[in-house]
KEDO-653917 format. One record per residue (C-alpha): x, y, z; residue number from 1. Coordinates in Angstrom, 2 decimals, m for minus. Example, Ala and Ser with C-alpha at 12.3 -4.5 7.8 and 13.67 -1.06 7.14 Angstrom:
BEGIN
@X=12.30 Y=m4.50 Z=7.80 tornu=1
@X=13.67 Y=m1.06 Z=7.14 tornu=2
END
This chain:
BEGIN
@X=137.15 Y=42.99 Z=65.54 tornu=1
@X=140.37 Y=41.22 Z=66.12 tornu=2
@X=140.73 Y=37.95 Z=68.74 tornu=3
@X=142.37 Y=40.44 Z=71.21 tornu=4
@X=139.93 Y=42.84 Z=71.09 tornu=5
@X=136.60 Y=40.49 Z=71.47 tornu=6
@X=138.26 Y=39.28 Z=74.43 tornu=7
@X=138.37 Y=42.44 Z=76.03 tornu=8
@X=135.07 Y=42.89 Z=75.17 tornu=9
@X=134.08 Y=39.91 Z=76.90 tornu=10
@X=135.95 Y=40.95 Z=79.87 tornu=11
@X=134.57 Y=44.49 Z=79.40 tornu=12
@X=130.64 Y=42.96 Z=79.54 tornu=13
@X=131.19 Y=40.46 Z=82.21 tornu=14
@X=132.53 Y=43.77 Z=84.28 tornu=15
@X=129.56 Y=45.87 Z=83.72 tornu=16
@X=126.98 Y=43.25 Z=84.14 tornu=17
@X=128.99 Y=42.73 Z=87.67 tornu=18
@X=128.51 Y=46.90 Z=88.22 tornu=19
@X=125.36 Y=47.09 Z=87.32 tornu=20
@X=124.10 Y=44.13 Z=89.16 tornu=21
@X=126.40 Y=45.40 Z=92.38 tornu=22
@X=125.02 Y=49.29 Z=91.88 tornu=23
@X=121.62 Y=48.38 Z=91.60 tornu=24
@X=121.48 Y=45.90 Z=94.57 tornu=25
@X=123.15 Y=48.87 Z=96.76 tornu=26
@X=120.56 Y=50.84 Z=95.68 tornu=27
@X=117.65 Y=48.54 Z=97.17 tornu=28
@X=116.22 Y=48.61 Z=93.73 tornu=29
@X=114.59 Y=45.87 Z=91.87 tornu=30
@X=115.26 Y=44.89 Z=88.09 tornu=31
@X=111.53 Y=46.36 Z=87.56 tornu=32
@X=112.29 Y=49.39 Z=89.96 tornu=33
@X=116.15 Y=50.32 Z=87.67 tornu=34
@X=114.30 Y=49.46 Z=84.38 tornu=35
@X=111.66 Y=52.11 Z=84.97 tornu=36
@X=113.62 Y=54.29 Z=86.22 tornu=37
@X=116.25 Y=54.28 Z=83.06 tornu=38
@X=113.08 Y=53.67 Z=80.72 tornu=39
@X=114.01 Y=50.41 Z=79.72 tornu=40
@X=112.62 Y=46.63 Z=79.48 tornu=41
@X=112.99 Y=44.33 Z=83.11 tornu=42
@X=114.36 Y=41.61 Z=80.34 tornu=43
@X=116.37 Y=43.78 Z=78.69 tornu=44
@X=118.42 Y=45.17 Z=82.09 tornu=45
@X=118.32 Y=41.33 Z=83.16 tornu=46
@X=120.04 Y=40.60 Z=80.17 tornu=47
@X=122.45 Y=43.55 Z=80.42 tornu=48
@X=123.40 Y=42.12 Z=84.35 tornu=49
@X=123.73 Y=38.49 Z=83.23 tornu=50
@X=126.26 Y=39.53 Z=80.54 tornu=51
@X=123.84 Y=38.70 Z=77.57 tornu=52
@X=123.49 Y=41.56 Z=75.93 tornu=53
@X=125.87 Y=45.02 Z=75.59 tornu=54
@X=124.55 Y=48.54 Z=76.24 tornu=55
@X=124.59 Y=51.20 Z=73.14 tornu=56
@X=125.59 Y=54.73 Z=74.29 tornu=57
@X=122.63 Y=56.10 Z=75.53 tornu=58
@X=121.48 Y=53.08 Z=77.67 tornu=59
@X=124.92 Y=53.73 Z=79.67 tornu=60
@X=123.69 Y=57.37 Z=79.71 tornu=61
@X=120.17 Y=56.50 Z=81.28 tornu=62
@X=121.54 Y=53.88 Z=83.89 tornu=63
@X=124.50 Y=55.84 Z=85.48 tornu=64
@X=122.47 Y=58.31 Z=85.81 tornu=65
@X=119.40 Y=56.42 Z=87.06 tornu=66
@X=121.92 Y=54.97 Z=89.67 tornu=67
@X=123.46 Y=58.05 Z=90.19 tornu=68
@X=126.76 Y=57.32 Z=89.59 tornu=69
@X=129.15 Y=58.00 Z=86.68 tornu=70
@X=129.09 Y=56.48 Z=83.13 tornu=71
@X=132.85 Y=55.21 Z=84.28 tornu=72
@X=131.91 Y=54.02 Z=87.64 tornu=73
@X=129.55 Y=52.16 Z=86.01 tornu=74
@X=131.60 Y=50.25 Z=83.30 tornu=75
@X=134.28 Y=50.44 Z=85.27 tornu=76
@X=135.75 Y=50.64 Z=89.24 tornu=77
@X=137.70 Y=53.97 Z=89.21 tornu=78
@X=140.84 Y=54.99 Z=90.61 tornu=79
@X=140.13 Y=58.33 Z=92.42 tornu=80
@X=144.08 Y=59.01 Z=92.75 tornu=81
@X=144.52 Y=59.51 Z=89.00 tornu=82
@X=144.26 Y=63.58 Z=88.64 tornu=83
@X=146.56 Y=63.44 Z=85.67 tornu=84
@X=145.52 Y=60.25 Z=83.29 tornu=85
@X=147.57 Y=58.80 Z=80.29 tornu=86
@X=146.06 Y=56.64 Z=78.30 tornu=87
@X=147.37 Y=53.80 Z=76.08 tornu=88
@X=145.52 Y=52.30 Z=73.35 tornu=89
@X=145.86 Y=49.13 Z=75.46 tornu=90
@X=144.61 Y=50.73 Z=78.53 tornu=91
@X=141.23 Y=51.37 Z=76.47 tornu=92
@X=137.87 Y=49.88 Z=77.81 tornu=93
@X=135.48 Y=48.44 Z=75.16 tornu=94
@X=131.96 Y=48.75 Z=76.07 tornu=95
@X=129.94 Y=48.27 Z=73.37 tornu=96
@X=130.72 Y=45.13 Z=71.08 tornu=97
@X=130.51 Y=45.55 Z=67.53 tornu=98
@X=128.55 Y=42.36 Z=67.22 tornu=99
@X=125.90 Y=44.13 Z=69.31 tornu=100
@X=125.65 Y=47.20 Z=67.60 tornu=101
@X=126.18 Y=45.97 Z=63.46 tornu=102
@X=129.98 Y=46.66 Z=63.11 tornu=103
@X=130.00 Y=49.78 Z=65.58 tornu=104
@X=132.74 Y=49.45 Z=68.24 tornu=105
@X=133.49 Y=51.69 Z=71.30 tornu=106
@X=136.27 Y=52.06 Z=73.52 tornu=107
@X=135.88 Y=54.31 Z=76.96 tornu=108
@X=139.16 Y=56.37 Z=77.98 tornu=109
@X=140.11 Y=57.67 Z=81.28 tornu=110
@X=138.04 Y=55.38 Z=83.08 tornu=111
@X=140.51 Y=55.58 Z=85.76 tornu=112
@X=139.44 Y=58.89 Z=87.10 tornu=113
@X=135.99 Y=59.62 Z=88.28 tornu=114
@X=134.90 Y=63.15 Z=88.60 tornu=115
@X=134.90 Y=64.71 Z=84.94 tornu=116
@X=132.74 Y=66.72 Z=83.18 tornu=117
@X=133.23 Y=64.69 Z=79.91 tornu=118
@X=132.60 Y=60.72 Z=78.81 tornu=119
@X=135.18 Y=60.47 Z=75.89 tornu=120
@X=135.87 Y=57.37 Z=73.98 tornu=121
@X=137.11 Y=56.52 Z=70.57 tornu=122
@X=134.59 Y=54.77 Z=67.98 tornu=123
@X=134.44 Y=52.79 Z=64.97 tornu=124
@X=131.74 Y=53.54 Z=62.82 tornu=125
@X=130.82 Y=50.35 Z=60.43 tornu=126
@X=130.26 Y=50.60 Z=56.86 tornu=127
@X=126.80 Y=49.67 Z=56.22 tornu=128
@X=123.82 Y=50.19 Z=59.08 tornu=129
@X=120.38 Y=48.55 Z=59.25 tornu=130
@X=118.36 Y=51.30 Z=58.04 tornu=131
@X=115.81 Y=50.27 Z=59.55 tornu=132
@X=117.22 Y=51.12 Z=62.70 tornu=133
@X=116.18 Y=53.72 Z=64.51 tornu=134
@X=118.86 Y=57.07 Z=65.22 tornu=135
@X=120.18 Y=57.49 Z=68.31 tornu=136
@X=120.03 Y=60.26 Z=70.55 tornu=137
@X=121.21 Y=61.07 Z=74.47 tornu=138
@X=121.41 Y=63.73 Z=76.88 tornu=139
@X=124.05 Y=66.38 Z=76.50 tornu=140
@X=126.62 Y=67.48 Z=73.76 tornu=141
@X=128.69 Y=65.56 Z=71.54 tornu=142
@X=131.89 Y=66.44 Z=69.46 tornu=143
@X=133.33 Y=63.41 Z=67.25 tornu=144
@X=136.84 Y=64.48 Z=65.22 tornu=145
@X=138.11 Y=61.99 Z=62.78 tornu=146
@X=141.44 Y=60.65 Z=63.68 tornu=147
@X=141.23 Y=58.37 Z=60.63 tornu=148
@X=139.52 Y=57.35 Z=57.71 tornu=149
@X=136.14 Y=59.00 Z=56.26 tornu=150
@X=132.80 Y=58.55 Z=57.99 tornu=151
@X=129.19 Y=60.02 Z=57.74 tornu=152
@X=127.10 Y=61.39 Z=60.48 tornu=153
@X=123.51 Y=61.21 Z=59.48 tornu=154
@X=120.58 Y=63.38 Z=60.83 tornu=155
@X=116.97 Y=62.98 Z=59.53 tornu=156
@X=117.43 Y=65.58 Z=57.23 tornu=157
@X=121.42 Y=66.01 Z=56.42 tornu=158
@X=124.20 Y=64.01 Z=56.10 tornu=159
@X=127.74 Y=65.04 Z=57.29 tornu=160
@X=130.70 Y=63.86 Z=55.38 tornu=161
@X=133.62 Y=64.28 Z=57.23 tornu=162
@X=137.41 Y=63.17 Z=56.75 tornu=163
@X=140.74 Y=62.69 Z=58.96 tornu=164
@X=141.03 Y=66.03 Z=60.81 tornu=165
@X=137.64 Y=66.92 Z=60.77 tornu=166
@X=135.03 Y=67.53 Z=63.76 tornu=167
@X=131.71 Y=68.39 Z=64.75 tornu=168
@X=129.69 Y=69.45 Z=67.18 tornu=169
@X=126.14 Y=69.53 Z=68.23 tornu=170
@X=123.14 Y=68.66 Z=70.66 tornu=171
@X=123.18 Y=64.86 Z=71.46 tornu=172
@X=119.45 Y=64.77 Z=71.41 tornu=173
@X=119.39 Y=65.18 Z=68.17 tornu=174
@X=119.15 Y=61.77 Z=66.28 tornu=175
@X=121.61 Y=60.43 Z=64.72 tornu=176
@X=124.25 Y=57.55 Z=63.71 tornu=177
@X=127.21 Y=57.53 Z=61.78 tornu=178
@X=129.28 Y=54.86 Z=59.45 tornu=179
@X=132.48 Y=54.62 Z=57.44 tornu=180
@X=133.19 Y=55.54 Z=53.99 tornu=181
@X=136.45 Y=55.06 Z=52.16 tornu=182
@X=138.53 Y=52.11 Z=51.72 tornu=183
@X=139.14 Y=51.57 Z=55.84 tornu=184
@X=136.97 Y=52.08 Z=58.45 tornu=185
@X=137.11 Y=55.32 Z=60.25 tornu=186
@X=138.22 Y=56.15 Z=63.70 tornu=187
@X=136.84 Y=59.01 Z=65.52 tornu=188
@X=137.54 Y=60.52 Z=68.92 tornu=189
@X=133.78 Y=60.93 Z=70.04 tornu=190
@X=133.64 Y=63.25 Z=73.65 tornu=191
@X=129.99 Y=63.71 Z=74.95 tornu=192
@X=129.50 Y=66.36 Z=78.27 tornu=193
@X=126.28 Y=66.75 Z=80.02 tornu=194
@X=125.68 Y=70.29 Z=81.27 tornu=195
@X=123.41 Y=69.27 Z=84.13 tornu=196
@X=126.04 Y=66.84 Z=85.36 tornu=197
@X=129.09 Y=67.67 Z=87.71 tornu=198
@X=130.20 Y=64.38 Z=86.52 tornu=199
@X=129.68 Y=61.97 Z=83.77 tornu=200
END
Protein backbone atom coordinates (compact mmCIF):
# COMPACT_ATOMS: atom_id res chain seq x y z
CA UNK A 1 0.00 0.00 0.00
CA UNK A 2 1.40 3.26 -1.12
CA UNK A 3 1.87 6.54 1.48
CA UNK A 4 -1.28 8.01 -0.24
CA UNK A 5 -3.30 5.26 0.11
CA UNK A 6 -2.56 4.34 4.03
CA UNK A 7 -3.51 7.77 4.61
CA UNK A 8 -6.78 7.41 3.31
CA UNK A 9 -7.10 4.51 5.14
CA UNK A 10 -6.45 6.23 8.21
CA UNK A 11 -8.91 8.80 7.35
CA UNK A 12 -11.26 6.03 6.15
CA UNK A 13 -11.03 4.21 9.94
CA UNK A 14 -11.09 7.30 11.97
CA UNK A 15 -14.58 7.96 9.86
CA UNK A 16 -16.17 4.73 10.60
CA UNK A 17 -15.14 4.45 14.15
CA UNK A 18 -16.90 8.15 14.29
CA UNK A 19 -20.24 6.32 12.44
CA UNK A 20 -20.31 3.61 14.31
CA UNK A 21 -19.80 5.21 17.61
CA UNK A 22 -22.52 8.11 16.39
CA UNK A 23 -25.09 5.16 14.98
CA UNK A 24 -24.89 3.16 17.87
CA UNK A 25 -25.31 5.97 20.50
CA UNK A 26 -28.58 7.08 18.39
CA UNK A 27 -29.65 3.84 18.74
CA UNK A 28 -29.65 3.86 22.74
CA UNK A 29 -27.54 0.79 22.47
CA UNK A 30 -24.66 -0.19 24.55
CA UNK A 31 -21.20 -1.60 23.22
CA UNK A 32 -22.52 -5.03 24.89
CA UNK A 33 -26.15 -4.43 23.49
CA UNK A 34 -24.47 -3.68 19.29
CA UNK A 35 -21.90 -6.52 19.92
CA UNK A 36 -24.62 -9.08 20.53
CA UNK A 37 -26.64 -8.00 18.32
CA UNK A 38 -23.92 -8.18 15.23
CA UNK A 39 -22.44 -11.42 17.03
CA UNK A 40 -19.33 -9.96 17.86
CA UNK A 41 -16.82 -9.34 20.96
CA UNK A 42 -17.73 -5.87 23.35
CA UNK A 43 -13.66 -5.44 22.89
CA UNK A 44 -13.62 -6.07 19.57
CA UNK A 45 -16.59 -3.28 18.53
CA UNK A 46 -14.73 -0.99 21.21
CA UNK A 47 -11.80 -1.34 19.27
CA UNK A 48 -13.56 -0.91 15.91
CA UNK A 49 -15.17 2.72 17.49
CA UNK A 50 -11.83 3.88 18.93
CA UNK A 51 -10.19 3.46 15.49
CA UNK A 52 -7.97 0.43 16.63
CA UNK A 53 -8.85 -2.07 14.63
CA UNK A 54 -10.54 -2.25 10.78
CA UNK A 55 -13.66 -4.29 9.95
CA UNK A 56 -13.30 -7.33 7.25
CA UNK A 57 -16.34 -7.54 4.92
CA UNK A 58 -18.70 -9.35 6.75
CA UNK A 59 -18.34 -7.47 10.12
CA UNK A 60 -19.56 -4.28 7.97
CA UNK A 61 -22.31 -6.68 6.78
CA UNK A 62 -23.47 -7.66 10.44
CA UNK A 63 -23.26 -4.01 11.91
CA UNK A 64 -25.18 -1.97 9.22
CA UNK A 65 -27.48 -4.21 9.40
CA UNK A 66 -27.62 -4.63 13.18
CA UNK A 67 -28.00 -0.74 13.15
CA UNK A 68 -30.20 -0.78 10.44
CA UNK A 69 -28.67 1.36 8.24
CA UNK A 70 -26.65 0.86 5.03
CA UNK A 71 -23.12 -0.66 4.63
CA UNK A 72 -22.37 3.08 3.04
CA UNK A 73 -24.08 5.04 5.66
CA UNK A 74 -22.10 3.32 7.84
CA UNK A 75 -18.50 3.88 6.44
CA UNK A 76 -19.53 6.75 5.11
CA UNK A 77 -22.19 10.04 5.39
CA UNK A 78 -24.09 9.82 2.05
CA UNK A 79 -25.20 12.29 -0.32
CA UNK A 80 -28.89 11.43 -1.04
CA UNK A 81 -28.87 13.93 -4.20
CA UNK A 82 -26.49 11.73 -6.20
CA UNK A 83 -29.08 9.52 -8.48
CA UNK A 84 -26.47 9.30 -11.18
CA UNK A 85 -22.80 8.59 -9.46
CA UNK A 86 -19.32 8.77 -11.24
CA UNK A 87 -16.70 7.53 -9.63
CA UNK A 88 -12.96 8.31 -9.78
CA UNK A 89 -10.34 6.10 -8.57
CA UNK A 90 -9.59 9.02 -6.22
CA UNK A 91 -13.08 9.35 -5.08
CA UNK A 92 -12.69 5.58 -3.75
CA UNK A 93 -13.23 4.85 0.05
CA UNK A 94 -10.81 2.31 1.64
CA UNK A 95 -12.32 0.39 4.36
CA UNK A 96 -10.46 -2.35 5.12
CA UNK A 97 -6.55 -1.83 5.50
CA UNK A 98 -4.38 -4.32 4.10
CA UNK A 99 -2.33 -4.37 7.26
CA UNK A 100 -5.50 -5.64 8.94
CA UNK A 101 -6.45 -8.21 6.72
CA UNK A 102 -2.60 -9.82 5.52
CA UNK A 103 -2.13 -7.84 2.22
CA UNK A 104 -6.00 -7.71 1.33
CA UNK A 105 -7.14 -4.15 0.50
CA UNK A 106 -10.70 -2.80 -0.21
CA UNK A 107 -12.00 0.22 -1.63
CA UNK A 108 -16.04 1.04 -1.36
CA UNK A 109 -17.56 2.90 -4.56
CA UNK A 110 -20.61 4.96 -4.78
CA UNK A 111 -20.68 5.71 -1.29
CA UNK A 112 -22.25 8.86 -2.21
CA UNK A 113 -25.66 7.50 -2.84
CA UNK A 114 -27.63 5.62 -0.31
CA UNK A 115 -30.48 3.52 -1.41
CA UNK A 116 -28.97 0.60 -3.67
CA UNK A 117 -29.51 -2.78 -3.90
CA UNK A 118 -25.73 -3.54 -4.31
CA UNK A 119 -22.34 -2.85 -1.97
CA UNK A 120 -19.64 -2.81 -4.79
CA UNK A 121 -16.04 -2.13 -4.22
CA UNK A 122 -12.83 -3.00 -5.90
CA UNK A 123 -10.27 -5.45 -4.01
CA UNK A 124 -6.82 -6.50 -3.88
CA UNK A 125 -6.32 -9.91 -3.13
CA UNK A 126 -2.62 -10.55 -1.52
CA UNK A 127 -0.38 -13.19 -2.57
CA UNK A 128 0.07 -15.45 0.25
CA UNK A 129 -2.85 -15.91 3.19
CA UNK A 130 -2.47 -17.34 6.70
CA UNK A 131 -3.88 -20.63 6.14
CA UNK A 132 -4.71 -20.94 9.15
CA UNK A 133 -7.24 -18.48 8.81
CA UNK A 134 -10.50 -19.22 8.74
CA UNK A 135 -12.80 -18.52 5.11
CA UNK A 136 -15.02 -15.96 5.06
CA UNK A 137 -18.52 -15.93 4.40
CA UNK A 138 -21.62 -13.14 4.53
CA UNK A 139 -25.11 -12.74 3.74
CA UNK A 140 -26.18 -12.40 0.16
CA UNK A 141 -24.53 -12.87 -3.37
CA UNK A 142 -21.26 -11.99 -4.59
CA UNK A 143 -19.82 -11.53 -8.20
CA UNK A 144 -15.92 -10.58 -8.33
CA UNK A 145 -14.57 -9.96 -12.26
CA UNK A 146 -10.92 -9.50 -12.66
CA UNK A 147 -10.02 -6.16 -13.98
CA UNK A 148 -6.35 -7.14 -13.64
CA UNK A 149 -3.91 -9.58 -12.90
CA UNK A 150 -4.64 -13.42 -11.92
CA UNK A 151 -6.17 -14.38 -8.58
CA UNK A 152 -7.66 -17.56 -6.88
CA UNK A 153 -10.91 -17.89 -5.13
CA UNK A 154 -10.75 -20.78 -2.78
CA UNK A 155 -13.72 -22.85 -1.40
CA UNK A 156 -13.20 -25.85 0.99
CA UNK A 157 -13.28 -28.09 -1.70
CA UNK A 158 -12.27 -26.15 -5.15
CA UNK A 159 -10.16 -23.62 -6.14
CA UNK A 160 -11.06 -21.02 -8.87
CA UNK A 161 -8.36 -19.70 -11.07
CA UNK A 162 -9.41 -16.85 -12.75
CA UNK A 163 -7.61 -14.14 -15.05
CA UNK A 164 -8.22 -10.40 -16.39
CA UNK A 165 -11.76 -10.57 -17.84
CA UNK A 166 -12.97 -13.22 -15.90
CA UNK A 167 -15.98 -13.40 -13.23
CA UNK A 168 -17.87 -15.38 -10.94
CA UNK A 169 -20.68 -15.70 -9.17
CA UNK A 170 -22.13 -17.44 -6.24
CA UNK A 171 -23.80 -17.56 -2.65
CA UNK A 172 -21.74 -15.36 -0.20
CA UNK A 173 -22.34 -17.81 2.55
CA UNK A 174 -20.34 -19.99 1.16
CA UNK A 175 -16.72 -19.78 2.60
CA UNK A 176 -14.25 -18.50 1.00
CA UNK A 177 -11.07 -16.09 0.35
CA UNK A 178 -9.16 -15.31 -2.51
CA UNK A 179 -5.30 -14.16 -3.35
CA UNK A 180 -3.14 -13.17 -6.29
CA UNK A 181 -1.21 -15.20 -8.61
CA UNK A 182 1.01 -13.95 -11.39
CA UNK A 183 3.72 -11.54 -11.37
CA UNK A 184 1.31 -8.39 -9.99
CA UNK A 185 -1.28 -8.47 -7.73
CA UNK A 186 -4.74 -8.73 -9.02
CA UNK A 187 -7.54 -6.27 -9.04
CA UNK A 188 -11.04 -7.35 -9.00
CA UNK A 189 -14.34 -5.50 -9.13
CA UNK A 190 -16.10 -7.48 -6.21
CA UNK A 191 -20.26 -6.42 -6.10
CA UNK A 192 -22.16 -8.24 -3.22
CA UNK A 193 -26.40 -7.73 -3.16
CA UNK A 194 -28.50 -8.96 -0.38
CA UNK A 195 -31.92 -10.18 -1.52
CA UNK A 196 -33.65 -9.49 1.78
CA UNK A 197 -32.36 -5.93 1.72
CA UNK A 198 -34.02 -2.86 -0.11
CA UNK A 199 -30.72 -1.38 0.53
CA UNK A 200 -27.22 -2.32 1.28
Amino acid sequence: MTSKQESSADASAANLAERLAELRKLNGLTLEELATRASLTKSYLSKLERGLSSPTIATVLKLAEALGVTVDQLIAKPDRANEILHVTPADRVPFSPSLERNGYLYEAIATARADKTMMPFIMSPPFTINEEQPLASHAGEELIFVVQGEMEVLFEHRTVRMKAGDSLYFNASIPHRSRSIGKKQAQALVVVGDRKKTSL
